[in-house]
LOGU-878014 format. One record per residue (C-alpha): residue number from 1; residue in one letter; x, y, z. Coordinates in nm, 3 decimals. Layout:
N
 num residuo      xx      yy      zz
 NUM       a       X       Y       Z
...
REM end
This chain:
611
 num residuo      xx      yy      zz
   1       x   0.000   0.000   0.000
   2       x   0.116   0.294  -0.092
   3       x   0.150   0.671   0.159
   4       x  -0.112   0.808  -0.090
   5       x  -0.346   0.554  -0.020
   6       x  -0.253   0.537   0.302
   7       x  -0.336   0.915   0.346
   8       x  -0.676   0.871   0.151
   9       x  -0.775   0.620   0.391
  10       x  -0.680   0.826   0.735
  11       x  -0.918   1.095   0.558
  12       x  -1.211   0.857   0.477
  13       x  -1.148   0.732   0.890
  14       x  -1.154   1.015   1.009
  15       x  -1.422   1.161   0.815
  16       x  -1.644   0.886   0.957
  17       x  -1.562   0.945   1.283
  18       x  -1.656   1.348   1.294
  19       x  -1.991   1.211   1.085
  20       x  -2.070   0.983   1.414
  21       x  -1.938   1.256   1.656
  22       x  -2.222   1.505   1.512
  23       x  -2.480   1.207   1.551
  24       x  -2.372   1.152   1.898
  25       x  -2.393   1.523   1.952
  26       x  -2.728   1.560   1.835
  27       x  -2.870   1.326   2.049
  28       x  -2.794   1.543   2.363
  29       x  -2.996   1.785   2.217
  30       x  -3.321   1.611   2.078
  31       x  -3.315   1.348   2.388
  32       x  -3.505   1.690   2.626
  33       x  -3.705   1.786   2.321
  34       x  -3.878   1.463   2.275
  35       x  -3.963   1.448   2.625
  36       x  -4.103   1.771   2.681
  37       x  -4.322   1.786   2.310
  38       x  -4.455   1.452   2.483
  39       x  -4.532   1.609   2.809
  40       x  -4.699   1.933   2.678
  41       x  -4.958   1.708   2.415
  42       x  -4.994   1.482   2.720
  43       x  -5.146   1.769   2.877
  44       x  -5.394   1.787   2.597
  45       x  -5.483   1.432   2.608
  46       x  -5.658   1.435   2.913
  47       x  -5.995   1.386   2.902
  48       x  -6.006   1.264   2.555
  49       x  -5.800   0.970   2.594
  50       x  -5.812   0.650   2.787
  51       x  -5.585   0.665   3.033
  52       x  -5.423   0.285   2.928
  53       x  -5.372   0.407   2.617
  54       x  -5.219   0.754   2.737
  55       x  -5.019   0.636   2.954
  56       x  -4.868   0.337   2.690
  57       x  -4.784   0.609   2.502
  58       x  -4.638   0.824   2.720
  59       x  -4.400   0.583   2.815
  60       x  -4.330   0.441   2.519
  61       x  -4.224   0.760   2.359
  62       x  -4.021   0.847   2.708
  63       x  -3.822   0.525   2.754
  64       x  -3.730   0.533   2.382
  65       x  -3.615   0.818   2.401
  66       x  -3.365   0.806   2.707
  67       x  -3.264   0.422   2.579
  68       x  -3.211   0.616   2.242
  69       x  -2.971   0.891   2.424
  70       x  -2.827   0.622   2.649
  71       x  -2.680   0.431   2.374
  72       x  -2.462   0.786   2.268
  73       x  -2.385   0.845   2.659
  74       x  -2.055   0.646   2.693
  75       x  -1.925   0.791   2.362
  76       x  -2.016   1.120   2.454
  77       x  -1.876   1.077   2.792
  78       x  -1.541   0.961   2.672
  79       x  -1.517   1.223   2.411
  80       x  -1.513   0.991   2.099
  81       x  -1.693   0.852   1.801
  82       x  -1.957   0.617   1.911
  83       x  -1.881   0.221   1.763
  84       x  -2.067   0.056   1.517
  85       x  -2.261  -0.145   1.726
  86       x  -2.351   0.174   1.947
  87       x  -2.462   0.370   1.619
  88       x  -2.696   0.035   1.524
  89       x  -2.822   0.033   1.856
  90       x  -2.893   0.478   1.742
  91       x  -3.090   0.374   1.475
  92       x  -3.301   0.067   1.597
  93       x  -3.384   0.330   1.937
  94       x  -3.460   0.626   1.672
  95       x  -3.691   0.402   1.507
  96       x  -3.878   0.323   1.833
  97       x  -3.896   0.700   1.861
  98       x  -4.064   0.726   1.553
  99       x  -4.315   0.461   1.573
 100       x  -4.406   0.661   1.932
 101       x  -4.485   0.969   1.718
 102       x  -4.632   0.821   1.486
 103       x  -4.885   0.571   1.678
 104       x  -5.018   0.925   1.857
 105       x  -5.256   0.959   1.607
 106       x  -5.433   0.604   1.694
 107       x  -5.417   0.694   2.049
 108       x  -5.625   1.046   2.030
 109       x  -5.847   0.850   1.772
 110       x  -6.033   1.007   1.509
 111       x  -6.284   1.219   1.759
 112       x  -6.014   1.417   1.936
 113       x  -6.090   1.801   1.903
 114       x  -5.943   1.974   1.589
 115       x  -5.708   2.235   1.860
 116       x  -5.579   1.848   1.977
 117       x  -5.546   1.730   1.603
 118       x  -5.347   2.066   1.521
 119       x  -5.115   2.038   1.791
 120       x  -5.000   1.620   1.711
 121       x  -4.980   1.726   1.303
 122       x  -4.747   1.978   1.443
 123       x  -4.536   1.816   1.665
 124       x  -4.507   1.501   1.453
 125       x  -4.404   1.730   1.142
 126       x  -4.140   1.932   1.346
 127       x  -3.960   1.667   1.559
 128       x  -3.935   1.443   1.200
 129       x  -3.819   1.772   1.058
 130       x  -3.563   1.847   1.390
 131       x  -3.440   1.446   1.345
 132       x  -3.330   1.547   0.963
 133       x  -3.177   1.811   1.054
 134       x  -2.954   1.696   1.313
 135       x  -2.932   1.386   1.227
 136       x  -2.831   1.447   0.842
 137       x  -2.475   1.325   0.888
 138       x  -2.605   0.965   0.933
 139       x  -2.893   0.924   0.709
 140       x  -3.015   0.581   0.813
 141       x  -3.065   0.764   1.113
 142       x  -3.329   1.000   0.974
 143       x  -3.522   0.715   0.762
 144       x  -3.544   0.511   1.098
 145       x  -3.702   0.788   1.246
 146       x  -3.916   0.968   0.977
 147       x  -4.021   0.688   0.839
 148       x  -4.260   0.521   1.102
 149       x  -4.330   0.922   1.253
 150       x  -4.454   1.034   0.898
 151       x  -4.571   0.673   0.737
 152       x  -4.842   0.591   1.105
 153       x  -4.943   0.920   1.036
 154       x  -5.036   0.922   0.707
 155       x  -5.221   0.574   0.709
 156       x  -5.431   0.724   0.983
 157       x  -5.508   0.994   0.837
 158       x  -5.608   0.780   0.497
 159       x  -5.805   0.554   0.675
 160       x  -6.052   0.818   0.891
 161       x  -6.031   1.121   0.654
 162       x  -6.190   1.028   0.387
 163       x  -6.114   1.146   0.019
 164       x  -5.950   1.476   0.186
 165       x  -5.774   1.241   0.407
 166       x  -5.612   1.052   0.157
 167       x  -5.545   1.356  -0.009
 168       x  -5.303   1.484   0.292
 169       x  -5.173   1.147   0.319
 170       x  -5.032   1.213  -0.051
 171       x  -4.923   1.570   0.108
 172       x  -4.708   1.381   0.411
 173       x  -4.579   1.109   0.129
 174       x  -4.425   1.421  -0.045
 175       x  -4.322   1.597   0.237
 176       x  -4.096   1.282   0.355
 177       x  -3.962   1.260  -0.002
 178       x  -3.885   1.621  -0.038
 179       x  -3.731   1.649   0.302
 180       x  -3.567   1.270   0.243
 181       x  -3.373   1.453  -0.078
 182       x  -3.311   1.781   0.131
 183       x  -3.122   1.590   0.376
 184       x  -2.979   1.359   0.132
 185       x  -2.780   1.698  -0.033
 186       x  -2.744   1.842   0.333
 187       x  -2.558   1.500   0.404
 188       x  -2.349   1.511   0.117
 189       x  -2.255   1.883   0.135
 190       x  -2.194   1.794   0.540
 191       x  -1.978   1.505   0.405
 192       x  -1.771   1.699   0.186
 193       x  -1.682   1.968   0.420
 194       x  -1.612   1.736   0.742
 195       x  -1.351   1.530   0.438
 196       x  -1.218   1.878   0.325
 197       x  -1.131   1.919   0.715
 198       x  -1.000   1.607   0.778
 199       x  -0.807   1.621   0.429
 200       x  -0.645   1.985   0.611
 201       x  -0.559   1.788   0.898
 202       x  -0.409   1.497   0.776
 203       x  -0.229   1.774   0.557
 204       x  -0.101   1.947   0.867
 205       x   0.033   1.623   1.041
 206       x   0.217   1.537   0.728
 207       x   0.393   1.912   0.710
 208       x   0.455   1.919   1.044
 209       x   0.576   1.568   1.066
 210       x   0.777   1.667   0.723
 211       x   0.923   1.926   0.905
 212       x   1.021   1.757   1.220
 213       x   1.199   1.533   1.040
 214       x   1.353   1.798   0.778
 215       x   1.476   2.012   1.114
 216       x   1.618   1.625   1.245
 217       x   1.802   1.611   0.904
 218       x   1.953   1.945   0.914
 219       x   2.081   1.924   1.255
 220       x   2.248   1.557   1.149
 221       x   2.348   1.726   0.860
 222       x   2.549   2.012   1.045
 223       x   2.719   1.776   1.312
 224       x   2.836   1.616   0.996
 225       x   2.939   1.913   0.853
 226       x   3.119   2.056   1.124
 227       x   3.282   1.715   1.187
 228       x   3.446   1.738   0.825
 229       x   3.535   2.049   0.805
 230       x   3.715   2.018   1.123
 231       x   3.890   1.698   0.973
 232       x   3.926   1.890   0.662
 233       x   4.114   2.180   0.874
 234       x   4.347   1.921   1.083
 235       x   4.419   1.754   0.716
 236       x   4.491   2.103   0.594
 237       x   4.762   2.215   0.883
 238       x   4.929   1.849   0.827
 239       x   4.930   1.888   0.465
 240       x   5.060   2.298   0.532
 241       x   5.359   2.150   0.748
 242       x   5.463   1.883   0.521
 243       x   5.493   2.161   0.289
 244       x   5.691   2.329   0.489
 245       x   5.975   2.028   0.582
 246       x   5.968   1.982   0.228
 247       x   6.074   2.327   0.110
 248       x   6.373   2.308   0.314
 249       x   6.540   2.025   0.133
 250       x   6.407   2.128  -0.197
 251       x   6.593   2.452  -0.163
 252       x   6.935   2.274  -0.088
 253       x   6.871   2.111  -0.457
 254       x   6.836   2.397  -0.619
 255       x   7.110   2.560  -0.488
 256       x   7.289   2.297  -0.542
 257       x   7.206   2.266  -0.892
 258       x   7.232   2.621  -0.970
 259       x   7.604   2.613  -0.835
 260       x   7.647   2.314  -1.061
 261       x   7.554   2.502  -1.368
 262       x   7.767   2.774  -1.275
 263       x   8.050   2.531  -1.249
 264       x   8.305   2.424  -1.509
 265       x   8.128   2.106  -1.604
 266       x   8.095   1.946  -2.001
 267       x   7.800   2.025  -2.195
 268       x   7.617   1.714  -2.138
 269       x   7.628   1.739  -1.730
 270       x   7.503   2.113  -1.789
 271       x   7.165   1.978  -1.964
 272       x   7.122   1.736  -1.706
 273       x   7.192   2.009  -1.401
 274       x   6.944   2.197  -1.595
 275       x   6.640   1.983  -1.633
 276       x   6.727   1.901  -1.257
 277       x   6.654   2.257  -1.168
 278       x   6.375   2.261  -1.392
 279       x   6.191   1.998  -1.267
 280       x   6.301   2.148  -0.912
 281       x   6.180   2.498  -0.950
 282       x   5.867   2.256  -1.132
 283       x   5.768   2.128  -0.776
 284       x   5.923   2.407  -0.581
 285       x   5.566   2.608  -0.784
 286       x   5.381   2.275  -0.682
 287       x   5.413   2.288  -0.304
 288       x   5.319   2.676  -0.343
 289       x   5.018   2.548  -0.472
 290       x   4.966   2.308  -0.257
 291       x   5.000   2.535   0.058
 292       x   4.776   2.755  -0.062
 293       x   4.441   2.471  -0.111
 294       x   4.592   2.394   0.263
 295       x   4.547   2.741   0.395
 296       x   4.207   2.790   0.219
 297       x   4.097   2.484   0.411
 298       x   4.222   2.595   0.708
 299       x   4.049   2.902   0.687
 300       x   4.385   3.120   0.691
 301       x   4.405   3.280   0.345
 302       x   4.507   3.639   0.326
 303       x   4.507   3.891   0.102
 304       x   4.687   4.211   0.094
 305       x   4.424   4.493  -0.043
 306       x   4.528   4.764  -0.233
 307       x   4.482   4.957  -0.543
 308       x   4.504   4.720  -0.849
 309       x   4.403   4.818  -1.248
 310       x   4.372   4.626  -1.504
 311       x   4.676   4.810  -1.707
 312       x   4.961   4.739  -1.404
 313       x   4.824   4.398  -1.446
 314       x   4.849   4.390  -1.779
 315       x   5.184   4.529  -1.759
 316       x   5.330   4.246  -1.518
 317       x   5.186   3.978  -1.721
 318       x   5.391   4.099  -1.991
 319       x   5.694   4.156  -1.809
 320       x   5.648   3.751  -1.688
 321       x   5.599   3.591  -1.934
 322       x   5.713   3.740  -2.265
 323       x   6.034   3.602  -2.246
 324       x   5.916   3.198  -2.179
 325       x   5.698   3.272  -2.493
 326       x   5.958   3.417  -2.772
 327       x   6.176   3.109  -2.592
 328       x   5.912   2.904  -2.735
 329       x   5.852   3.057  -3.054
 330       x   5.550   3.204  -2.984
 331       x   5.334   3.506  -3.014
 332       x   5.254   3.664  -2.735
 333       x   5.017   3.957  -2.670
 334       x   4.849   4.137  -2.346
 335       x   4.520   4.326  -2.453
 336       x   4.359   4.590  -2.252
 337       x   3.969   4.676  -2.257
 338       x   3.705   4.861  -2.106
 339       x   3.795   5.088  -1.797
 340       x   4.144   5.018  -1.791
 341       x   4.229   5.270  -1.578
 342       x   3.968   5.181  -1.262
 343       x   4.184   5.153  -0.967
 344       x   4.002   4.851  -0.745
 345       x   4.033   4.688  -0.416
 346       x   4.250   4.381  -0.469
 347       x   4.540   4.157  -0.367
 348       x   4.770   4.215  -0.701
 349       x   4.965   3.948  -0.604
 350       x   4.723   3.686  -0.545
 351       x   4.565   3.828  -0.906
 352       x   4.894   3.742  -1.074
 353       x   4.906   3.390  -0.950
 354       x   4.530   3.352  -1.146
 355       x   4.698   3.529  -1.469
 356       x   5.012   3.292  -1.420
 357       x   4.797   2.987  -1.358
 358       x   4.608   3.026  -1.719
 359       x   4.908   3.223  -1.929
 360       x   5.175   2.927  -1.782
 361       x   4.915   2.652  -1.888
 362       x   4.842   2.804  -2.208
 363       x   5.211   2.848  -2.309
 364       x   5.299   2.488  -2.161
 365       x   5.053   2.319  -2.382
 366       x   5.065   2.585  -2.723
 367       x   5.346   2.456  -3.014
 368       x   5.229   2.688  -3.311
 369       x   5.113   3.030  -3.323
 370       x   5.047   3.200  -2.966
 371       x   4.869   3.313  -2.696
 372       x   4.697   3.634  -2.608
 373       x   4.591   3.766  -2.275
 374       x   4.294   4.025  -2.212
 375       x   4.255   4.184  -1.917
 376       x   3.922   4.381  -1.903
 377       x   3.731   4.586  -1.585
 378       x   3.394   4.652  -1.618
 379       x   3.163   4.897  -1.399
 380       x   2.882   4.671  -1.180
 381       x   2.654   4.774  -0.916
 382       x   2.676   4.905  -0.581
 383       x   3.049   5.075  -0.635
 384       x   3.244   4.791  -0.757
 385       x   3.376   4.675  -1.114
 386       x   3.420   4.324  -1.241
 387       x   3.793   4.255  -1.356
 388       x   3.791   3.982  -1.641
 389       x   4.089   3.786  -1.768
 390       x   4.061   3.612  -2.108
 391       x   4.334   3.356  -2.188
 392       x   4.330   3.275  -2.552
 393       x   4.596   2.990  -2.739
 394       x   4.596   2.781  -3.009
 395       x   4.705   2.486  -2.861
 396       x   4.552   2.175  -2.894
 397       x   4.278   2.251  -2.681
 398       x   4.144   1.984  -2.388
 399       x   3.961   1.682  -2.457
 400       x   3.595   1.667  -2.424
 401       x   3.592   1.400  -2.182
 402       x   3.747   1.654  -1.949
 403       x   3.615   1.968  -1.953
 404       x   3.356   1.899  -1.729
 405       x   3.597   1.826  -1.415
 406       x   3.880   2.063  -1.484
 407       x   3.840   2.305  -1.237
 408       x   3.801   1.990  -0.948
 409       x   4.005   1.701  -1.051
 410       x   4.216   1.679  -0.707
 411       x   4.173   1.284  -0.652
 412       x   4.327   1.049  -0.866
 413       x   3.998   0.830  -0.885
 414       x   3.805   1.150  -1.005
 415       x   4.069   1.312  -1.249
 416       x   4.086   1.220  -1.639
 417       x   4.380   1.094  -1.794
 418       x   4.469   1.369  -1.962
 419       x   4.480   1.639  -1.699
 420       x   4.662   1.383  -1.465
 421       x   4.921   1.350  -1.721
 422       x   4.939   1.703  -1.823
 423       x   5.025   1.783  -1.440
 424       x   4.738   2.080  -1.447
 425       x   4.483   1.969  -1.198
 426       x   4.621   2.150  -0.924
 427       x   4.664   2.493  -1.073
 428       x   4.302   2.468  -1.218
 429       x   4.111   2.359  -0.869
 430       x   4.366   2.628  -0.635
 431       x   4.206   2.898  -0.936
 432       x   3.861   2.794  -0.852
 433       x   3.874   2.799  -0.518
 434       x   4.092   3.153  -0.504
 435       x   3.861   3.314  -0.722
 436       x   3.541   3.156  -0.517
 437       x   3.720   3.382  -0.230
 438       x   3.695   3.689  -0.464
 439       x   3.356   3.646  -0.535
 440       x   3.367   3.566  -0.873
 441       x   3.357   3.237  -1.167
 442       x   3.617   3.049  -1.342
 443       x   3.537   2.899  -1.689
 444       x   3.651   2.753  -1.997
 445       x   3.562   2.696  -2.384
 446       x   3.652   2.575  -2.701
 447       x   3.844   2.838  -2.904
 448       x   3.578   3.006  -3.161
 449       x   3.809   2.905  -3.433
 450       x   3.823   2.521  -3.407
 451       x   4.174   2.510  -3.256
 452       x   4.281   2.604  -2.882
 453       x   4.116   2.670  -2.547
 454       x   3.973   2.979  -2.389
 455       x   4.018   2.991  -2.031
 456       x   3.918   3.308  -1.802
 457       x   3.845   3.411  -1.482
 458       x   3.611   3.735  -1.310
 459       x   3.603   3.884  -0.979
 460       x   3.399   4.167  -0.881
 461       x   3.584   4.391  -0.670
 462       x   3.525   4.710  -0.498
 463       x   3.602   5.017  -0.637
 464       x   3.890   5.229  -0.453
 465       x   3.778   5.591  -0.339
 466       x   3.994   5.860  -0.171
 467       x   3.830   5.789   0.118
 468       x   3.806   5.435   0.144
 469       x   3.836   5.248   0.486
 470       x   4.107   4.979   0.341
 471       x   4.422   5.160   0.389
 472       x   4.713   5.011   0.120
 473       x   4.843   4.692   0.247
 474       x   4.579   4.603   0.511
 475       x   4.555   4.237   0.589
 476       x   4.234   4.083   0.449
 477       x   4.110   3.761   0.601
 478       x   3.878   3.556   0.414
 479       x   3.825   3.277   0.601
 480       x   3.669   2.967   0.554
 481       x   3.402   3.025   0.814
 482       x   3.038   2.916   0.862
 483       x   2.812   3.268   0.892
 484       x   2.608   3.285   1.166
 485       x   2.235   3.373   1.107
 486       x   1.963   3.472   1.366
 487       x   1.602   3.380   1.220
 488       x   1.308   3.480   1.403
 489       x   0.982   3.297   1.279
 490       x   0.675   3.125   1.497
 491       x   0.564   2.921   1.232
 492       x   0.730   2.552   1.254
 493       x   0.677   2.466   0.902
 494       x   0.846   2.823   0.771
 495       x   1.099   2.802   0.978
 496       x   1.194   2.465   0.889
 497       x   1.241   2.590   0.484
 498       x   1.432   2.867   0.627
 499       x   1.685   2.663   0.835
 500       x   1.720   2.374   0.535
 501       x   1.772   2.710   0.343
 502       x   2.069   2.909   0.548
 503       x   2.280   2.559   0.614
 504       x   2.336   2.522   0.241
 505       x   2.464   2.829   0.259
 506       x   2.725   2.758   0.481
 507       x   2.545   2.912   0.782
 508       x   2.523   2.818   1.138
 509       x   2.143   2.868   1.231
 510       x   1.990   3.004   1.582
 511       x   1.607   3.015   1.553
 512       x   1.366   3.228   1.795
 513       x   1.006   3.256   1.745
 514       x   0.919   3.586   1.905
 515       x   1.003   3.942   1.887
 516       x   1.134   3.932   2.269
 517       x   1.352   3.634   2.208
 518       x   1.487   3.838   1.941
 519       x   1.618   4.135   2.085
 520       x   1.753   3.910   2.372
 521       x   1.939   3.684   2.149
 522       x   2.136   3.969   1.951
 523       x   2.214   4.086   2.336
 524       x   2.373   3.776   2.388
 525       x   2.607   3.707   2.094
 526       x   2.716   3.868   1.736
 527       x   2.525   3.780   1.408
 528       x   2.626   3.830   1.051
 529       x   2.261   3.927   0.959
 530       x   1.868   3.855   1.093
 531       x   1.605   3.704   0.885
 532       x   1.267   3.785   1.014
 533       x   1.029   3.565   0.878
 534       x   0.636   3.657   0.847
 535       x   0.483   3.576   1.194
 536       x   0.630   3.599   1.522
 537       x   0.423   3.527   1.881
 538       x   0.433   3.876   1.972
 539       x   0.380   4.062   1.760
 540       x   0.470   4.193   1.388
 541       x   0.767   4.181   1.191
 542       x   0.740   4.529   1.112
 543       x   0.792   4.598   1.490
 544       x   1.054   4.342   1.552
 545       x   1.293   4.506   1.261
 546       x   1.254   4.829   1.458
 547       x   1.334   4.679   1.768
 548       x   1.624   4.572   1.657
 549       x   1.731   4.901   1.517
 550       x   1.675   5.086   1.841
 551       x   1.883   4.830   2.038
 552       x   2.158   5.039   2.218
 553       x   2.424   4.876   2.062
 554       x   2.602   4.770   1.769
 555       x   2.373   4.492   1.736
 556       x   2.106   4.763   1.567
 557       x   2.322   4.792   1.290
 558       x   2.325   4.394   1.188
 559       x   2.190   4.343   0.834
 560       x   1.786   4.227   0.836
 561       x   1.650   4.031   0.555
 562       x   1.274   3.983   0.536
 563       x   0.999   3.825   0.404
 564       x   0.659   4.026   0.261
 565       x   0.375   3.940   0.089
 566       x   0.281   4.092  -0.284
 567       x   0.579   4.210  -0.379
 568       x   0.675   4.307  -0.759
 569       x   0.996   4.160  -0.768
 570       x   1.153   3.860  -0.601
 571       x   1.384   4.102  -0.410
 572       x   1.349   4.428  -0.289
 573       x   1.569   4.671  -0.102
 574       x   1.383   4.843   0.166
 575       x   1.480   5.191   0.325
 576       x   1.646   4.967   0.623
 577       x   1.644   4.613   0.514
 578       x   1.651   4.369   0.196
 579       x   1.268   4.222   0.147
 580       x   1.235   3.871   0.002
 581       x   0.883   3.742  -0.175
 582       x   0.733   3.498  -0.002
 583       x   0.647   3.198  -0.072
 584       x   1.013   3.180  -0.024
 585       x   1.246   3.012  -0.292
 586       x   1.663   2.937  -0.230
 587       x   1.799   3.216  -0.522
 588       x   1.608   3.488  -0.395
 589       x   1.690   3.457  -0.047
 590       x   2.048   3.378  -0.141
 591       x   2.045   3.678  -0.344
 592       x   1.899   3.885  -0.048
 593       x   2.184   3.815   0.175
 594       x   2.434   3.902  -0.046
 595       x   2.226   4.267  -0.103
 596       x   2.242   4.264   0.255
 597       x   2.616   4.159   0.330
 598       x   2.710   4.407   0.047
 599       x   2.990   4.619   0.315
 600       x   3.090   4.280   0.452
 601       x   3.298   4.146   0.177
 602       x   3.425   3.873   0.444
 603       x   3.112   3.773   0.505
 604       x   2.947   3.824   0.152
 605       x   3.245   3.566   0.042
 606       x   3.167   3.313   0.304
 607       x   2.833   3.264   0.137
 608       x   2.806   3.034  -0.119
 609       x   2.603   2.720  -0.151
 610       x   2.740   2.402  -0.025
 611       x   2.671   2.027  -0.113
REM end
């Protein structure tokens, strides 16, 4: 069986039960009613009818009625849906009832005055009416009880009224099929709405079941995640210091070597000396490398800011690596383009090693012709410019079967053949992930004509003012660090999106569900920014986001992102915070924190989805 039938059949359950709970209800209710309509026409009866026969009746109509409640008292009493042999039971007592009503016109007899007459037709008429009514959910119910009330009645009336008699026995015969049809839609419009509600509540459980177990998930998933990248940190210092105790010896070769080649030695010891130092200054670039994946994993990158354009860098590329191309036979040229001249925010050096990452490749790997390098800056939003470099050869170009994995082919099992044997694997992923710290993309294509590759790289990178906070050579940490994120929602269900949300995004998540919980929370430790959701316990999110900005502290100046209703756009910035559409979706919010993080650059680099 499968969860959807599973579900249909809760419903169908359930709606039963609430059908039986409104019998079981009713009965309360109609129990008093009987009695007392019995009472009041017993009242009448004296004097006009035999006192055997009155006092059958009476009782008759009296202990049918209480056996007919007591049957619903133990359900009622234990707050449940009565059984199905307590419902049977209902509806052989309700037909007892009926048959009491209905007799009452054999007991007055034919004789009884008209005022007498009047008041039975009335009484019989409304309680069959009252027992459809509240008894609609169950309809077996009603014809057990209408039928005998309204059926006795009209036979009596047949049988002493003559041809006007029989003429209002046709009138009851149609009012018990008109009302049987009235309570036949009543019951079905009753059933819908009591499945519709049941449906909703089965719905409910799921969600919130759904999100207990999505919040259960996410927590596993962040012990897990803080477990490796703690393992991945330890790896990282072990992997820093072996690079370390390897540099030492590695210099003693080289020096060795280079006082070898200095040395009087024949012609065929020099080429060896050489290719010794080669293949030494080779992995001397290697461990470099490798240091530097180690101290992005460790979280203790650094980058020395300062004032960087596009022409210096141009300039320097140049300088680098003209000579290793003409030694090659090649052509080499440095192109310049767009706002050349834009001074930005950046570590030059760390720039370079990109530029010498793709113009080293692309002059390792070229024969014929030549490469050409294109540095470009290009004015973006919010005071910062996008610096492009465009590596162009004609080489012969990579293999299809690996262009899919050459910015992360690290592991031996995961790397093609051909980047494994071209040595480049390393130098691709330590781009990646140094231009992932620079908030920006690494990519590559086919060259446009046929022969050669196209790799490049963008950053976006602040613009530098006169009056800029970065003073030149400030150290800039970007660490590797999890951002910490205060969401305030009272909803379970939202808040559970929200938290599956924020962790793939590399965020550590602390959840409050009112406005007062809030304020206390930012009092008690630092956030990178606050997403308020839509409802909180006490009040509105409108108020909460001023709260926070009146706290007297720096706390009221922590980025807020939050969610509205009927907005235009998916995001919005506000006059004090970033709005986000709801129903809430993973780009837009992403997108909204980075609006919001916009002067944080540490924190707006930290962001990024994870797996």
């Amino acid at each position: 069986m499968g969860l959807e039938d599973f579900g249909a059949q809760a419903i169908e359950r359930q709606t039963r039960e609430t059908k039986r709970q409104l019998v079981a209800r009713s009965a309360l209710r109609a129990a008093p009613l009987n009695i007392v309509n019995a009472i009041l026409l017993s009242v009448l009866f004296i004097g006009h009818v035999d006192p055997v026969w009155h006092g059958s009746w009476f009782a008759l109509i009296t202990g049918a009625t209480l056996l007919r409640l007591a049957t619903m008292w133990r359900a009622h009493r234990q707050d449940r849906a009565p059984s199905g042999t307590e419902l049977n039971a209902y509806v052989f007592m309700s037909a007892a009832v009926g048959v009491g009503w209905g007799v009452t016109p054999f007991v007055i007899g034919p004789d009884a005055p008209a005022m007498t007459n009047a008041a039975v037709a009335m009484t019989i008429a409304g309680m069959s009416a009252g027992a459809a009514m509240t008894s609609a959910s169950e309809h077996r119910v009603v014809l057990a009880y209408t039928i005998p009330a309204l059926g006795l009645w009209a036979i009596a009336t047949g049988l002493w009224g003559g041809w006007q008699g029989i003429l209002v026995a046709v009138m009851l015969i149609g009012f018990f099929a008109a009302m049987n049809a009235l309570t036949r839609t009543y019951n079905a419009t009753l059933t819908e709405a009591v499945r519709a509600n049941a449906a909703l509540e089965e719905s409910r459980r799921h969600t919130e079941a759904q999100a207990a177990a999505m919040s259960r998930l996410a927590e596993h998933n962040d012990k897990a995640a803080r477990r490796a990248e703690d393992q991945a940190r330890a790896n990282a210092a072990v992997l820093a210091n072996m690079s370390h105790e390897l540099r030492a010896p590695l210099n003693g070769v080289l020096g060795m070597a280079q006082l070898l080649e200095e040395s009087d030695i024949s012609e065929e010891h020099a080429g060896m000396v050489a290719r010794v130092r080669e293949s030494g200054e080779t992995l001397t670039r290697l461990l470099s490398d490798v240091m530097d994946v180690a101290r992005i994993e460790a979280g203790r990158l650094e980058l020395q800011l300062e004032d960087v354009t596009a022409r210096s860098l141009a300039a320097r590329a140049r300088k680098a690596f003209a000579q290793q191309a003409r030694d090659k036979g090649l052509a080499f040229e440095v192109q310049v383009s767009g706002d050349a001249d834009q001074a930005v925010r950046a570590d030059e050096d760390r720039v370079m090693q990109l530029a010498s990452i793709f113009i080293g490749n692309a002059i390792r790997f070229t024969e014929r012709g030549g490469v050409t390098a294109a540095f470009t800056t290009q004015p973006d939003m919010g005071g910062k410019s996008v610096l492009r470099l465009e590596v162009r050869d004609t080489g012969t170009g990579v293999p299809e079967s690996a262009r899919d994995k050459l910015f992360d082919a690290m592991s031996a099992d995961k790397m093609d053949r051909n980047i494994r044997e071209a040595g480049t694997g390393l130098g691709l992923h330590l781009a990646k992930r140094l231009v992932s710290l620079m908030d920006g993309e690494v990519g590559y294509r086919p060259a446009d004509t046929g022969a050669g590759s196209v790799f490049w790289f963008e950053v976006r990178l602040k613009d530098s003012q006169k009056h800029d906070r970065y003073a030149d050579g400030e150290q800039f940490t970007l660490e590797s660090r999890r951002l910490r994120m205060l969401v305030a929602e009272a909803d379970p269900a939202r808040r559970s999106v929200m938290l599956g949300y924020l962790k793939s995004f590399n965020c550590v998540v602390t959840c409050v569900p009112s406005r007062g919980e809030l304020v206390e929370a930012l009092g008690a430790a630092a956030y990178d920014a606050i997403v308020l959701g839509l409802e909180l316990s006490d009040g509105e999110t409108e108020d909460a986001a001023r709260a926070v900005r009146a706290i007297p502290s720096t706390a009221a100046v922590t980025p807020i992102v939050r969610l509205a209703h009927q907005l235009e756009t998916p995001v919005e910035q506000g006059l004090s915070e970033v709005l986000v559409r709801s129903p809430l979706a993973a780009d837009p919010l992403l997108e909204a924190l980075h609006m919001s993080l916009a002067e944080d650059p540490a924190a707006a680099a930290s962001l990024r989805r994870i797996a």
